[in-house]
Backbone bond lengths (Angstrom), bond angles and torsions (degrees), N, CA, C in turn:
res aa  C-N    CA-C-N  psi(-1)  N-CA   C-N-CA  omega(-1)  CA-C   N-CA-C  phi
1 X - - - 1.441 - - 1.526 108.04 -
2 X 1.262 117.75 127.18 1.645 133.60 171.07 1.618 103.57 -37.18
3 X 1.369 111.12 152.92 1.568 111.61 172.13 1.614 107.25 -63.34
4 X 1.431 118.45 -48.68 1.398 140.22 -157.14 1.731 95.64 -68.23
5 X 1.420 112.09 -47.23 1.688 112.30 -176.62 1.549 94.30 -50.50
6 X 1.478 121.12 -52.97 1.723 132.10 -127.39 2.066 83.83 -79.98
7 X 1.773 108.09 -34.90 1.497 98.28 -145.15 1.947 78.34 -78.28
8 X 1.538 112.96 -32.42 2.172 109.09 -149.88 1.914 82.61 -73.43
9 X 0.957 132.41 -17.41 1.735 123.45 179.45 1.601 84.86 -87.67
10 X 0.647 149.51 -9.66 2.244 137.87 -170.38 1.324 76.21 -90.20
11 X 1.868 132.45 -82.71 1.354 136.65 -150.91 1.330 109.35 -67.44
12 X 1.197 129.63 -52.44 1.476 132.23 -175.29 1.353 91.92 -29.63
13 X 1.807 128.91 -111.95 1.188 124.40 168.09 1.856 124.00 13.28
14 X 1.031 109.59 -63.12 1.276 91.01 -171.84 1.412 111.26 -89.81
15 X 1.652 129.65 -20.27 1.285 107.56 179.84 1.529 107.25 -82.15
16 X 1.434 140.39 -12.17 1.478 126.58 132.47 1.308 136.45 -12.82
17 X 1.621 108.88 -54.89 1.425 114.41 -171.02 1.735 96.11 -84.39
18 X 1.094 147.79 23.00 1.460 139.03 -156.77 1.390 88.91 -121.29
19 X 1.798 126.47 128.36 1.249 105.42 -174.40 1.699 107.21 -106.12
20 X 1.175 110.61 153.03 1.445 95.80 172.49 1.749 141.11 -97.18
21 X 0.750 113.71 141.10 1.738 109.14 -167.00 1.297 106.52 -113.86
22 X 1.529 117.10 176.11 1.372 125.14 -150.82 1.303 83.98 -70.59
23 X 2.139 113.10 -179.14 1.026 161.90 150.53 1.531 100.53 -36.73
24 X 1.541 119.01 -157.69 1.278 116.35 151.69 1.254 108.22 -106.02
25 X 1.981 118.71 -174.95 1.544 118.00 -155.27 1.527 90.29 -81.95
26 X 1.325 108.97 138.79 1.288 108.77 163.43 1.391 115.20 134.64
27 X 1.801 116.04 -43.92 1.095 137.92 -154.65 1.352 110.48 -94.26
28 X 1.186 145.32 12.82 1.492 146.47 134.57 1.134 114.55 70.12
29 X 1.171 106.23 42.58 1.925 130.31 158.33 1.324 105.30 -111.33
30 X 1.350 134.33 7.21 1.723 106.72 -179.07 1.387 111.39 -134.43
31 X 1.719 98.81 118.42 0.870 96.22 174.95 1.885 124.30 118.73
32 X 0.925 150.11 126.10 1.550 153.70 -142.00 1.725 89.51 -71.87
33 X 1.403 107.24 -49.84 1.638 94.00 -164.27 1.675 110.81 -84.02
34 X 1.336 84.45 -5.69 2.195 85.94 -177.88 1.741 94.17 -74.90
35 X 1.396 100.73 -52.39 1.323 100.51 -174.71 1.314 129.86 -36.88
36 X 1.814 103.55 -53.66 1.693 97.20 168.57 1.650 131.66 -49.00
37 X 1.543 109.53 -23.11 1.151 90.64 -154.76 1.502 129.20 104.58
38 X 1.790 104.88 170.03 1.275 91.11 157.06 1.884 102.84 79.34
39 X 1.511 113.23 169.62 1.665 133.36 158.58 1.283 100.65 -38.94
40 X 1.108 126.26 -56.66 1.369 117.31 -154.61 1.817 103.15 -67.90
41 X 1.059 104.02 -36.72 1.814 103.41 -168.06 1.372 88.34 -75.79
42 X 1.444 135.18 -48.86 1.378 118.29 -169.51 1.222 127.08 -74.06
43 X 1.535 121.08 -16.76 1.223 112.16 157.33 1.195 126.42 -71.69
44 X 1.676 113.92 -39.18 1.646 110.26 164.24 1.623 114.48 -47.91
45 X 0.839 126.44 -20.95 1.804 120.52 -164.98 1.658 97.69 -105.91
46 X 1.284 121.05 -17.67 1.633 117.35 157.66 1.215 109.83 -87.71
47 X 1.899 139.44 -27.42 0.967 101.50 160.18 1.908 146.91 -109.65
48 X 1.447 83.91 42.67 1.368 111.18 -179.38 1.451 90.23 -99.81
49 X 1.407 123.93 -53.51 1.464 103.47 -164.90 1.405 127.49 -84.31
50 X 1.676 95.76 -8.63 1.876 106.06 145.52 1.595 113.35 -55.69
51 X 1.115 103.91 -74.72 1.558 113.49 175.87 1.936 115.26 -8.13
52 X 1.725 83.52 -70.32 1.705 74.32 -166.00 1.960 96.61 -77.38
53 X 1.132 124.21 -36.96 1.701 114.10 177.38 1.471 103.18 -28.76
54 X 1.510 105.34 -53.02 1.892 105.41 -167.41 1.536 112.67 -46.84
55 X 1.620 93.54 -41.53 1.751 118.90 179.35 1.369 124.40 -38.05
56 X 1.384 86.88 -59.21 2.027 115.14 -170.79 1.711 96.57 -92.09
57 X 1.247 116.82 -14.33 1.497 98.47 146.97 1.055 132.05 -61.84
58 X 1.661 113.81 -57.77 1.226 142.05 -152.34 1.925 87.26 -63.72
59 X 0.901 124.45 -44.33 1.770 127.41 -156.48 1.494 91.69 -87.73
60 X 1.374 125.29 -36.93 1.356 120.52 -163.37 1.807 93.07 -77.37
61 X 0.977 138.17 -18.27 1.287 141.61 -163.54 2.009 107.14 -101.58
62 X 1.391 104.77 -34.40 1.675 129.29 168.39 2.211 94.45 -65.92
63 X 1.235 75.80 -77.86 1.705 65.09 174.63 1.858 150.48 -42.85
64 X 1.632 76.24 -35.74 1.845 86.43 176.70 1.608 95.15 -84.24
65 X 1.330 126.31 -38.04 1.554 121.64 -179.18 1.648 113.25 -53.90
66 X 1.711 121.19 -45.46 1.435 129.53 159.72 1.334 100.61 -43.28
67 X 1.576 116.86 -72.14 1.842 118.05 -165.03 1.582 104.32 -36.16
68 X 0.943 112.45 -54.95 1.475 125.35 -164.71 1.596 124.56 -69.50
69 X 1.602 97.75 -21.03 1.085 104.87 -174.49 1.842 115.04 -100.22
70 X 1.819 90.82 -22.24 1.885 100.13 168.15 1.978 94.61 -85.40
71 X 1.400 145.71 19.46 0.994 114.55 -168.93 1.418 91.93 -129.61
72 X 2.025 107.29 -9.12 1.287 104.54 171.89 2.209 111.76 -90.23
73 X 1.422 96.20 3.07 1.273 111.53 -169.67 1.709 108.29 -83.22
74 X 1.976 93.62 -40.46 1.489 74.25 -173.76 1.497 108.95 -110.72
75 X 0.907 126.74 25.88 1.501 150.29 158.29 1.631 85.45 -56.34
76 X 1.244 106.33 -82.92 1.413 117.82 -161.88 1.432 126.29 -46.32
77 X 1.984 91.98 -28.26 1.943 98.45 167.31 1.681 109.03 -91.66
78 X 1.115 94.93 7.54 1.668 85.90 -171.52 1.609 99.38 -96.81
79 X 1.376 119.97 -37.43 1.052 124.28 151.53 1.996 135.29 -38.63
80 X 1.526 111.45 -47.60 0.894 120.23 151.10 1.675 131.54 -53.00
81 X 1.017 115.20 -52.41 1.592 127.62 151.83 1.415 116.37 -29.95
82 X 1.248 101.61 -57.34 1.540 98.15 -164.39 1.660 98.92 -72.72
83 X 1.339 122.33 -45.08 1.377 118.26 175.11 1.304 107.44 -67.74
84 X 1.105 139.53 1.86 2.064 118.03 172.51 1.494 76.92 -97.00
85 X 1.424 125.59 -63.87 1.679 98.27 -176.76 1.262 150.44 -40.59
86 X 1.532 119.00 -36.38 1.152 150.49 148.17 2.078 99.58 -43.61
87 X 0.966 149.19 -39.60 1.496 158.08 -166.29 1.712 85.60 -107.73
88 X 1.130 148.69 -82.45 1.331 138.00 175.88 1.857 106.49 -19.06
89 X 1.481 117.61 -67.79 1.355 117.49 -142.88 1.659 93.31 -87.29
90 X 1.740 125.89 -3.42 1.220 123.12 145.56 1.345 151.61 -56.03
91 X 1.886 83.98 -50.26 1.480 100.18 149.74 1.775 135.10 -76.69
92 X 1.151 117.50 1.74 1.365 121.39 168.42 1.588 115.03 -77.63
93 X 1.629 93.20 -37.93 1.379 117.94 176.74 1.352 139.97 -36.61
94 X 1.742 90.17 -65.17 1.363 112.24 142.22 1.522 136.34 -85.08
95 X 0.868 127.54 35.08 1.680 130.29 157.05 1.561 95.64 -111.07
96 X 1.442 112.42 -28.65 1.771 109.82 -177.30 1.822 107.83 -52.48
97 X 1.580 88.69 -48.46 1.825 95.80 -167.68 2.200 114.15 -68.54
């Protein structure tokens, strides 16, 4: 058997198993009702691109709540810090005298 027969039977197989997914949002290949055309595809493709907006809200709003919540965290150790230091440079203080 040829090298070229032995390698297109190795690839065949696997680019089979590779599944394929839509276009990007917008572009009116995916899917039975994009396909027709028409209202129907354009409302599907407005409300997909509501869909994920709601999405990338929803995370952009998860995220600033995390930000806010590690910036109210180390506020709070930085605060601590300064008071064990503040109790350190007392006690140096007094062993000085």
């Amino acid at each position: 058997m040829s090298m070229a027969l032995r390698s297109s039977k190795l690839i065949v197989p696997r680019l089979l198993g590779v599944r394929a997914m839509s276009g990007p949002a917008g572009d009116g290949k995916a899917g039975a009702i994009r396909e027709a055309g028409g209202a129907f595809g354009k409302m599907e493709v407005a409300r997909e691109a509501e869909y994920f907006y709601k999405k990338q809200q929803e995370q952009l709003k998860k995220l600033k709540a995390d930000q806010i919540s590690q910036a109210d965290f180390h506020q709070k150790q930085i605060e601590e810090h300064e008071q064990a230091l503040q109790r350190h440079k007392e006690a140096l203080a007094s062993i000085k005298k």
